[in-house]
N, C-alpha and C positions, 0 to 999 in steps of 0.2 A: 140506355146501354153505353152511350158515349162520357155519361157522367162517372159510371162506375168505374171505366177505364180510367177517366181522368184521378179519379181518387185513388186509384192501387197503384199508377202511374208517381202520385205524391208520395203514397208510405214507400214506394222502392225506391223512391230519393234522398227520403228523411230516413230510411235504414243507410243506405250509401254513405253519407254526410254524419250519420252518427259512425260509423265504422272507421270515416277517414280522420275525424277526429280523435278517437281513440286509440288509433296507429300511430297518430303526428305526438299525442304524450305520452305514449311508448315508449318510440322512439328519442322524445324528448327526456325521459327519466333515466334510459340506457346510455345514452351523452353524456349526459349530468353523473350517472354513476361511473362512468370509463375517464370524463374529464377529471373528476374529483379521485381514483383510485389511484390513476396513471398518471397523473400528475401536480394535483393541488395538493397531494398526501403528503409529497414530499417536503415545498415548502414549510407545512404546518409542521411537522418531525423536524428537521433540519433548521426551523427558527427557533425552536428552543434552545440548539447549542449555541453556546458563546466563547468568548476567547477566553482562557483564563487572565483574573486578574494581578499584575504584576504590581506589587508594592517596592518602591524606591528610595532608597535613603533621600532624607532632601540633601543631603551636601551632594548627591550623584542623579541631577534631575537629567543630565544630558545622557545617562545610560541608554544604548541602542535596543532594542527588542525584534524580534523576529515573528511574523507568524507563519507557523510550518504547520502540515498537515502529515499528515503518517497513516499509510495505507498499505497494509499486505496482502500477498495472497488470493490475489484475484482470478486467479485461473480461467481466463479466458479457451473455452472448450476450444477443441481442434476439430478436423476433417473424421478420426476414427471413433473416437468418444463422445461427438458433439451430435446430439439430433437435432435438424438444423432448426426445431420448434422449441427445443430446449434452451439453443442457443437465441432464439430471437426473444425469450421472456427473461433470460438472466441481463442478458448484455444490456435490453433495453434498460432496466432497472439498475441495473449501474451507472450507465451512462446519465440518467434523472436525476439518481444520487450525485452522482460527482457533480455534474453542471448545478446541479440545485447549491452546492457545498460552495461552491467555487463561486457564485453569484452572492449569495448571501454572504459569507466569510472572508472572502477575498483573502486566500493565504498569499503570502510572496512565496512560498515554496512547498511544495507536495513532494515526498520522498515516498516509494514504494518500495517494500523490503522484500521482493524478491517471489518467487511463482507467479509472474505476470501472467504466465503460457501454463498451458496444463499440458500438452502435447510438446513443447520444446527439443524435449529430449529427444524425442523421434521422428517428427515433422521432415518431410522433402520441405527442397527448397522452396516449390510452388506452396506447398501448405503453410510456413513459417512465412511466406508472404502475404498471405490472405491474415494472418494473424495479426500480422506487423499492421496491416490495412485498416482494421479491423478497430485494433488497440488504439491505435492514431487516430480513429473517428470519435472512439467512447472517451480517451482522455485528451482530445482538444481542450486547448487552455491559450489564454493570451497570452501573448509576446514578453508581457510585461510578469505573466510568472514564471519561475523556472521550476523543471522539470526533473527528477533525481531518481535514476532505479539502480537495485542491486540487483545481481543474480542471484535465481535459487534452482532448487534441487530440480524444478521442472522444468527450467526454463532451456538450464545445460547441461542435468542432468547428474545422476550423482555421481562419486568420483570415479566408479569404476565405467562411468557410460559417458562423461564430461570427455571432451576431445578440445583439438587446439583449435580445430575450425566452427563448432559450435560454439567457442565462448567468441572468438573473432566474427562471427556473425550476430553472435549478442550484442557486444561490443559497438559494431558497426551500424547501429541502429541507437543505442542509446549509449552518450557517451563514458567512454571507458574510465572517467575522472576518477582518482580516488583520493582525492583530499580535494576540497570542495570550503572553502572560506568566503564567509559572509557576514557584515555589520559586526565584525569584531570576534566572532567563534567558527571554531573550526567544527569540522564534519569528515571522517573517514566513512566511506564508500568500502569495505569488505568482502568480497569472493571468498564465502565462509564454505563452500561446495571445496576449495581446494583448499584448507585448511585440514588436510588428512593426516601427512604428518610422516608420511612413508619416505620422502624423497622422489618422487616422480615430478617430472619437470617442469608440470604445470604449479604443483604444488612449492616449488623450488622456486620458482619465479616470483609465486603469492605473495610467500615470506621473505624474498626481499625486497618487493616493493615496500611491503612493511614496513621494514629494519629502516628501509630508506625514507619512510615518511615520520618514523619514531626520532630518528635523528634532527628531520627540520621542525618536528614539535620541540623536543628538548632543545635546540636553538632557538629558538622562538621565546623560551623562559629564562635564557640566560642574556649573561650581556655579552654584547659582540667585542669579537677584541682579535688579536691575533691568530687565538687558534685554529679548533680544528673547524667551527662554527662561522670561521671569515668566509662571506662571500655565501654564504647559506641565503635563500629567500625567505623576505621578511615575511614572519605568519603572526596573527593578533597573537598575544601572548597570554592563550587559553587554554582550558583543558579541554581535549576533544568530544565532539559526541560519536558514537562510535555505532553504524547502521549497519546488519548485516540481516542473512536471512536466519539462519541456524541459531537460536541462543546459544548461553556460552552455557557449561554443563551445569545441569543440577538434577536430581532425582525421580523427579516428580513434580505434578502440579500440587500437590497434596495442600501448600501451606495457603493457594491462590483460591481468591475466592470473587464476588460482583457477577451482576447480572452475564457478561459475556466470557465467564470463565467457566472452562469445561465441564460438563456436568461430575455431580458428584460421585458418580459408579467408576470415573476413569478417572481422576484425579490421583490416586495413588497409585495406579499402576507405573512401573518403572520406565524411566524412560531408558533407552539405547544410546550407547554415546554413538559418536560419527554415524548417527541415523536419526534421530530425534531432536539430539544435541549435542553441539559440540565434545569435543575430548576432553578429558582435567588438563592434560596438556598444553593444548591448542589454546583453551579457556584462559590458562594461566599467564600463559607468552603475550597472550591481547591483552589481558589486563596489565603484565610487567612492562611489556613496549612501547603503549599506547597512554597510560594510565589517564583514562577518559575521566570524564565527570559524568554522564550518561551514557547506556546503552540502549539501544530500541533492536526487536528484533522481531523476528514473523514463524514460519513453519507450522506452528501447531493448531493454528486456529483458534486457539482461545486464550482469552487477554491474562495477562498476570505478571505481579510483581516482584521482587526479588531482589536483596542485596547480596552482593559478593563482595572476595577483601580488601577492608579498607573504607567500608561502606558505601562500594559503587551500586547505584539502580540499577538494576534493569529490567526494562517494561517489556513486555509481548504485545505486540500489538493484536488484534481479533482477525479474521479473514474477514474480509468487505465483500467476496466472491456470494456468500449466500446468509450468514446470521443478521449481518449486519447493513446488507444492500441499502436500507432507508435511512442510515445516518453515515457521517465521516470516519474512520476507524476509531483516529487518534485526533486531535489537534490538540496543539501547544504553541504557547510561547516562552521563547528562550531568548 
């Protein structure tokens, strides 16, 4: 009797011990699977990009280069729209993204072209805090890179919902620069939200800051002498790149094509000026005032290319918020 015990005694150990071993590589393959989704995925995507190569005259080996990164459209959910399970799988994966981007490429400067906020526009103060919190944890970046946002339609809202203390608490948080020079090229920062064109005083203000940053470009290309130009601050003597949220008008995506350009059923639907994209107006005066050598731009979420007159680019950048979560929007060197 004592022996049968002792043997049924065995098989319910050696069931135990086989059970706890096949929980421990369960468990070991569910790690393996959540390390490698949630985070080695990234790496492996994100090493394939590289910097573009920049060809240099040899009589100009000293030419300076930039690497910039270009990110739109992030829309960081808020308190009404954001289910807080929704918001804990997007943000995570951005935040993987970017840090994975930012380890690997090491840009000198990240520009994001505007709907940081999804909620902006209407956020209390407490909520546009938590945001502010929020943003600041997922784009931590070192000391040693700099940090460049525009505003967009979500962030202050569009022009009939934009106010002076929304854009000054935009503002107040990243700063309000709008000409921004670096290793020799300039960078206009744009508030393409108040590019409407009515005369309302935000919009008053816009354009002439403008006026006033077209004036120290075009000194910048001239020689200094007594005129009107004496005493102007010295800017590299370049054409601007020109970063806003809104492109500047065109029709449609119809001509725009590549992996992250809008699918083909919307591509030809029209776009709306001062809701899609800029006005022929507004479009015209940036290119007359400014006359950039590139434009980069955001709002529509999908990537695409374009000349306007005179044969200036301009790119779209893709949203980063959800097509594009496992790579960097844009990157370039300039």
């Amino acid at each position: 009797m004592a022996l049968i015990r002792l043997g049924f005694g065995r098989q319910h150990f050696c069931l135990l011990k086989r059970r706890s071993s096949l929980l421990l590589k369960l468990t070991a393959v569910v790690f393996a699977v959540l390390l490698f989704c949630e985070f080695l995925i990234y790496y492996l995507v994100i090493f394939r990009c590289d910097w573009p190569e920049v060809k240099t005259p040899a009589h100009d080996s000293g030419q300076k280069t930039l690497k910039a990164m270009f990110l739109a459209d992030t829309h960081l959910l808020g308190e009404v729209r954001g289910h807080w399970l929704d918001k804990l799988r997007r943000e995570w994966q951005m935040e993987r993204a970017f840090q994975t981007a930012l380890w690997l490429l090491q840009p000198e400067v990240v520009f994001i072209l505007g709907d940081i906020f999804d909620e902006g526009k209407w956020s209390s103060s407490q909520a546009w805090a938590d945001d502010v919190e929020r943003f600041q944890k997922i784009f931590r970046h070192p000391r040693h890179v700099q940090l460049k946002v525009v505003a967009g339609n979500h962030d202050i809202g569009f022009h009939y919902q934009m106010s002076t203390y929304k854009i000054k608490r935009f503002e107040k948080v990243f700063n309000p620069e709008r000409l921004f020079s670096w290793k020799g090229m300039n960078f206009v920062l744009v508030n393409s939200v108040a590019l409407e064109g009515d005369g309302c005083h935000i919009c008053s203000e816009a354009e002439a800051e403008l006026i006033e940053i077209s004036h120290k470009l075009n000194c910048s290309r001239e020689k200094r002498g007594p005129g009107r130009c004496r005493g102007a601050p010295l800017l590299p003597a370049s054409a601007p790149v020109l970063l806003q949220h809104f492109p500047l008008f065109r029709r449609s995506d119809a001509n725009c094509s590549g992996e992250d350009a809008a699918p083909l059923e919307e591509r030809a639907i029209p776009f709306k000026e001062r809701y899609d994209v800029l006005s022929r107006e507004a479009s015209q005066q940036l290119l007359w005032w400014l006359r950039p050598r590139l434009i980069l731009s955001g709002h529509t979420h999908s990537a695409c290319e374009v000349l306007h007159g005179a044969g200036v680019p301009e790119i779209s950048v893709p949203s980063f918020s959800w097509r594009n979560r496992n790579n960097p929007s844009f990157i370039m060197v300039i």
